[in-house]
DSSP file (Angstrom, degrees, kcal/mol; ACC not computed):
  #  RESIDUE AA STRUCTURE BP1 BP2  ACC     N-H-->O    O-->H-N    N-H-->O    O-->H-N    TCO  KAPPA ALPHA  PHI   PSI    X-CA   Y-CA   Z-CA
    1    1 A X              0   0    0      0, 0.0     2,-0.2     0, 0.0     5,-0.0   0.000 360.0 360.0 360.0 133.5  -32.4  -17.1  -27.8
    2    2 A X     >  -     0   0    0      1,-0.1     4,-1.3     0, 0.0     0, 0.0  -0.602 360.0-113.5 -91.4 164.9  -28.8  -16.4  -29.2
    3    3 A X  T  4 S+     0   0    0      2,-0.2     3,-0.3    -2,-0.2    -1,-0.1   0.757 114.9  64.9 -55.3 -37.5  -25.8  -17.5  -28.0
    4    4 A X  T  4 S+     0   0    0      1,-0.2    -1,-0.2     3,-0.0     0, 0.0   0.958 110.6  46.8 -54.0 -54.4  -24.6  -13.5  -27.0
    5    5 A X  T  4 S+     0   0    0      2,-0.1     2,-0.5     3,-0.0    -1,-0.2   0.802  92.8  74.1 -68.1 -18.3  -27.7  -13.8  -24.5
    6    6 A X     <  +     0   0    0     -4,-1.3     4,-0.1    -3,-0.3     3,-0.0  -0.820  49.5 172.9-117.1 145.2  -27.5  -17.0  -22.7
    7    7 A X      > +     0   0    0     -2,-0.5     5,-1.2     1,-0.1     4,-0.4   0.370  48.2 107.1-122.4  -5.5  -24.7  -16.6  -20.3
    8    8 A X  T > 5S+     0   0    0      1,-0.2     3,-0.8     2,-0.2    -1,-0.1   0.918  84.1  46.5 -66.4 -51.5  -25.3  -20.0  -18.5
    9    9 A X  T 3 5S+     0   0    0      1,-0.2    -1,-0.2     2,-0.1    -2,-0.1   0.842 104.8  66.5 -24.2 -63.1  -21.9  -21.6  -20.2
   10   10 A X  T 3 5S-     0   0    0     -3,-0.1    -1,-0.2    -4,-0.1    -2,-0.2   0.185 105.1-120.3 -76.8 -15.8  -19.8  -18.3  -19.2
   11   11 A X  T < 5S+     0   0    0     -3,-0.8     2,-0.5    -4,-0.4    -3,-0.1   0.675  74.6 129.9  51.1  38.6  -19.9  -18.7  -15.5
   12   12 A X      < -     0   0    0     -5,-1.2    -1,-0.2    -4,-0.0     4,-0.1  -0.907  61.7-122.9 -85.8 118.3  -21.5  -15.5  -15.3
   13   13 A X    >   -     0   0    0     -2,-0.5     3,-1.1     1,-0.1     5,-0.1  -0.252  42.3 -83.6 -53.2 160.9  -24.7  -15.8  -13.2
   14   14 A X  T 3  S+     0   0    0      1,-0.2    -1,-0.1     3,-0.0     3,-0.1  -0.261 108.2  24.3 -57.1 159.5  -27.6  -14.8  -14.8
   15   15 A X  T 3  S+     0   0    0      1,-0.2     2,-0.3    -3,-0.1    -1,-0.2   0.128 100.1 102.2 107.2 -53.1  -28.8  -11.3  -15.1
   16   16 A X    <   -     0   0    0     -3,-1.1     2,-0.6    -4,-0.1    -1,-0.2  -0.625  66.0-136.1-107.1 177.0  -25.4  -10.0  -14.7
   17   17 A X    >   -     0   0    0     -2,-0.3     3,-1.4     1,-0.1    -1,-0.1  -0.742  12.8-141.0-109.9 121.9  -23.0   -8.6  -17.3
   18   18 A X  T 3  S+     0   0    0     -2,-0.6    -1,-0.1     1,-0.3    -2,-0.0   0.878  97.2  58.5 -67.3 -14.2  -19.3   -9.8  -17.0
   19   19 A X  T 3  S+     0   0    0      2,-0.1    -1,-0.3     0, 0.0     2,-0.1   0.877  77.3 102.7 -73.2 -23.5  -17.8   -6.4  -18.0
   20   20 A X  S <  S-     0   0    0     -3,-1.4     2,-0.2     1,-0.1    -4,-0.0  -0.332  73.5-139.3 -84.4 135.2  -19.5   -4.7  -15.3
   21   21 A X        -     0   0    0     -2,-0.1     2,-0.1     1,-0.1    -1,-0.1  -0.359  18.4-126.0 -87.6 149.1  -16.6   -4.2  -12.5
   22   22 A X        -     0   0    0     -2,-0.2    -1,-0.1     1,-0.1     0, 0.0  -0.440  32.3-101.6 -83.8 159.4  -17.9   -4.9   -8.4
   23   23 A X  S    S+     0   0    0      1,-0.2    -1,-0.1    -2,-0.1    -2,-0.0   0.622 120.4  58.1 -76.8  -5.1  -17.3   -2.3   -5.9
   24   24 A X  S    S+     0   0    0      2,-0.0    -1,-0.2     0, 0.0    -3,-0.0   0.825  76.3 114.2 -75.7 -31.4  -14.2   -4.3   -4.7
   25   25 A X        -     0   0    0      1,-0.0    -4,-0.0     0, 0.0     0, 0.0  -0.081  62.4-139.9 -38.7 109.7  -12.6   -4.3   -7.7
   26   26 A X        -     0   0    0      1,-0.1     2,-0.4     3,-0.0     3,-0.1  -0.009  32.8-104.2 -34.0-179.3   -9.1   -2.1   -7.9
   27   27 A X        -     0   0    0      1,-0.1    -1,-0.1     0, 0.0     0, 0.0  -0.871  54.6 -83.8-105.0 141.6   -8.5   -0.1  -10.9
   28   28 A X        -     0   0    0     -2,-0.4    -1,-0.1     1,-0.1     2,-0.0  -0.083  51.1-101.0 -26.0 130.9   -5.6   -2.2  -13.4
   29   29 A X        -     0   0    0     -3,-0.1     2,-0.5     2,-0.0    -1,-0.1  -0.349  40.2-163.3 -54.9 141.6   -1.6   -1.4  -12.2
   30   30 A X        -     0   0    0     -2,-0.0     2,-0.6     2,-0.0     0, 0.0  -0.985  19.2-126.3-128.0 140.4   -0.4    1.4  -14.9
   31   31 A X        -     0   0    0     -2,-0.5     2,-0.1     3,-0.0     3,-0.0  -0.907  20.2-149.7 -66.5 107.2    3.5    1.6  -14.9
   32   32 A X        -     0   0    0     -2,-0.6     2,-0.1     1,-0.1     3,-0.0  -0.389  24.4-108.9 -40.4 142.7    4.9    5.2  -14.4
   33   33 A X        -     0   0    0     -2,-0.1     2,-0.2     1,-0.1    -1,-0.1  -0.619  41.0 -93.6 -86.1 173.3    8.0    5.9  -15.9
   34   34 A X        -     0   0    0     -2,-0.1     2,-0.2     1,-0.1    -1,-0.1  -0.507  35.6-147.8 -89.8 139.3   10.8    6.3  -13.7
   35   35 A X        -     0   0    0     -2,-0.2     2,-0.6    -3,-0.0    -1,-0.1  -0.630  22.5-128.0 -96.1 147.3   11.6   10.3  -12.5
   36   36 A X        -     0   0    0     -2,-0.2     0, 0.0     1,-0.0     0, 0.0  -0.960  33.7-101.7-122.7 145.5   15.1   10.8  -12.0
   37   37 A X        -     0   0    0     -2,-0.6     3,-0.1     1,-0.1    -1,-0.0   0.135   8.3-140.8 -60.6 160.0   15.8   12.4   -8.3
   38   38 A X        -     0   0    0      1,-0.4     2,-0.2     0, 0.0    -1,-0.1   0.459  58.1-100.4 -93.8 -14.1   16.7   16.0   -7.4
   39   39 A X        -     0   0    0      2,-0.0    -1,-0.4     3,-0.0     2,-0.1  -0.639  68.4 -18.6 139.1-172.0   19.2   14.9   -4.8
   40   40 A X        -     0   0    0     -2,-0.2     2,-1.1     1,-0.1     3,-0.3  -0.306  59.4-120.4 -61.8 140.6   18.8   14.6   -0.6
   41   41 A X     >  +     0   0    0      1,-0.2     4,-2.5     2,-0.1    -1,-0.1  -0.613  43.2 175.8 -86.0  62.1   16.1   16.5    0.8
   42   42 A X  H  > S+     0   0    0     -2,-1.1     4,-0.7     2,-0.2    -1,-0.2   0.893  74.8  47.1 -35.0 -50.2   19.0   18.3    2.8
   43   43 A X  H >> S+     0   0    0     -3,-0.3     4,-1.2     1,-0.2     3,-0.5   0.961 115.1  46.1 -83.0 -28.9   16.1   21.0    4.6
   44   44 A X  H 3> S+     0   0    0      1,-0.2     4,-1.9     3,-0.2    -1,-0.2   0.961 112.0  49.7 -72.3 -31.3   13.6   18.2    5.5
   45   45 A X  H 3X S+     0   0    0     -4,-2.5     4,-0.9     2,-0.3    -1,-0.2   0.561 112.4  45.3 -60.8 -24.4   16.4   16.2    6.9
   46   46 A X  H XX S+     0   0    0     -4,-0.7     3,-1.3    -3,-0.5     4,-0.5   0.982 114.2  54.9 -57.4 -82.5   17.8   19.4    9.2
   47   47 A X  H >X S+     0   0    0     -4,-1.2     4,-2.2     1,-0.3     3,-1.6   0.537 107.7  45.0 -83.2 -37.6   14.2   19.8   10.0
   48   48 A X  H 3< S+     0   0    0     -4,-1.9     3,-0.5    -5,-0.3    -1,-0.3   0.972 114.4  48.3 -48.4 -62.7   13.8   16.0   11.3
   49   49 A X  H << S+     0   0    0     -3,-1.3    -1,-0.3    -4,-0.9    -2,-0.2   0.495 108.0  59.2 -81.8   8.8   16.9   16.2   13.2
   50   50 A X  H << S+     0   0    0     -3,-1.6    -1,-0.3    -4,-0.5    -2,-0.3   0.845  80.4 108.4 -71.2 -49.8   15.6   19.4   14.5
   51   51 A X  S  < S-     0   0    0     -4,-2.2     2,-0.4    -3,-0.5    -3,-0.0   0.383  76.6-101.0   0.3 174.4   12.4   17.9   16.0
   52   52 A X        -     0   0    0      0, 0.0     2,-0.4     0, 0.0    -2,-0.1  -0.733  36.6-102.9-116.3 154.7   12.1   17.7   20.1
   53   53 A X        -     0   0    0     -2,-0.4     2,-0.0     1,-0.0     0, 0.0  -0.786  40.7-177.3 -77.0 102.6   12.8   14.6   21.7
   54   54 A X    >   +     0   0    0     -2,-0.4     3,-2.9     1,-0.1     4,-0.3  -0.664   6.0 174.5-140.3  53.7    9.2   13.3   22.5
   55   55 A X  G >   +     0   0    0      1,-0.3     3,-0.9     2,-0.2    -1,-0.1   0.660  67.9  66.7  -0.2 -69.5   10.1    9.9   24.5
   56   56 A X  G 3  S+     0   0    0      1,-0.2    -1,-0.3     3,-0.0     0, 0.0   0.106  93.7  58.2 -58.8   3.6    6.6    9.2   25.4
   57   57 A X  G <  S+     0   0    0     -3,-2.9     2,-0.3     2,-0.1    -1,-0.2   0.380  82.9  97.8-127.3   1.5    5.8    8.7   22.4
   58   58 A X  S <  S-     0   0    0     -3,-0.9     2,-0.4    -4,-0.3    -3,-0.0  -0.783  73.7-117.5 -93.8 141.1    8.0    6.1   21.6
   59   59 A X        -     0   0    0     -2,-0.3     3,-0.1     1,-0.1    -2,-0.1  -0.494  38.8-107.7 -70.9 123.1    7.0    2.4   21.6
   60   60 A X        -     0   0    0     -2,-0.4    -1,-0.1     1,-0.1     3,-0.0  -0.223  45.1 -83.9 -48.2 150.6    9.1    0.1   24.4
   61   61 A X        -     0   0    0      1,-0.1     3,-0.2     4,-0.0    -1,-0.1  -0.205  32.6-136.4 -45.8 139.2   11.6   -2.3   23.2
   62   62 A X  S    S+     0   0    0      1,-0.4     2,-0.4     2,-0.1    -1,-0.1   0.870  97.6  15.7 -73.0 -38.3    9.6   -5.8   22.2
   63   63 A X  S    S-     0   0    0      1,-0.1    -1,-0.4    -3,-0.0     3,-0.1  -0.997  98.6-105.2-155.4 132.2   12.7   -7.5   24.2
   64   64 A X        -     0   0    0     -2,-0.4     2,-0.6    -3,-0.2    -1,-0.1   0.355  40.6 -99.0 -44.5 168.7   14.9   -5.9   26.4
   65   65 A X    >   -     0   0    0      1,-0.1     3,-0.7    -4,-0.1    -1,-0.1  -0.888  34.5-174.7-103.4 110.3   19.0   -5.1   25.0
   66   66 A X  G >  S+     0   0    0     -2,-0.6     3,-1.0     1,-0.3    -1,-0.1   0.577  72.4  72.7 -85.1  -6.4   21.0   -7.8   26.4
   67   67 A X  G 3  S+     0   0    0      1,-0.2    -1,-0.3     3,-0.0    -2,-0.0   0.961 100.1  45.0 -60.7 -40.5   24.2   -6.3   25.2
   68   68 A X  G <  S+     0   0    0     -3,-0.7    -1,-0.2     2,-0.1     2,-0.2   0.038  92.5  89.5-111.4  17.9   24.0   -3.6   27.7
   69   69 A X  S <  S-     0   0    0     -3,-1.0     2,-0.3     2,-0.0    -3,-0.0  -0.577  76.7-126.4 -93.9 178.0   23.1   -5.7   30.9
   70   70 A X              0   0    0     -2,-0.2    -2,-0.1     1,-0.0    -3,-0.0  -0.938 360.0 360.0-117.1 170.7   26.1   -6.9   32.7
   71   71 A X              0   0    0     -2,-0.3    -1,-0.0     0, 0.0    -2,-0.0   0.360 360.0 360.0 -56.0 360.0   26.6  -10.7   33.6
């Protein structure tokens, strides 16, 4: 047996190959270079503060606003 083949040292189990990646595995971070912006998204930003007012569909306050009670 050569040393390439016995894997018992390597804390590989036997059997398996330590290059071979698991199905959890991410892929490695790559760095992007940096874009430099095209400015405000002036029309998506009219079209958000165009939207309707949908209320119901906002989440309640976790804890009431006690600025606005009176004493």
């Amino acid at each position: 047996m050569t040393a390439s083949a016995d894997n018992r040292d390597s804390g590989v189990p036997p059997g398996l190959d330590s290059t071979r990646k698991t199905a959890n595995e991410e892929p490695p971070l790559l760095l992007e270079p940096d874009l430099p912006s095209d400015g405000r998204d002036e029309d998506g930003e009219a079209m958000i503060r165009n939207l309707p007012q949908r209320p119901e569909l906002s989440e309640p306050p976790s804890q009431p606003d006690l600025s606005t009670q009176k004493p």
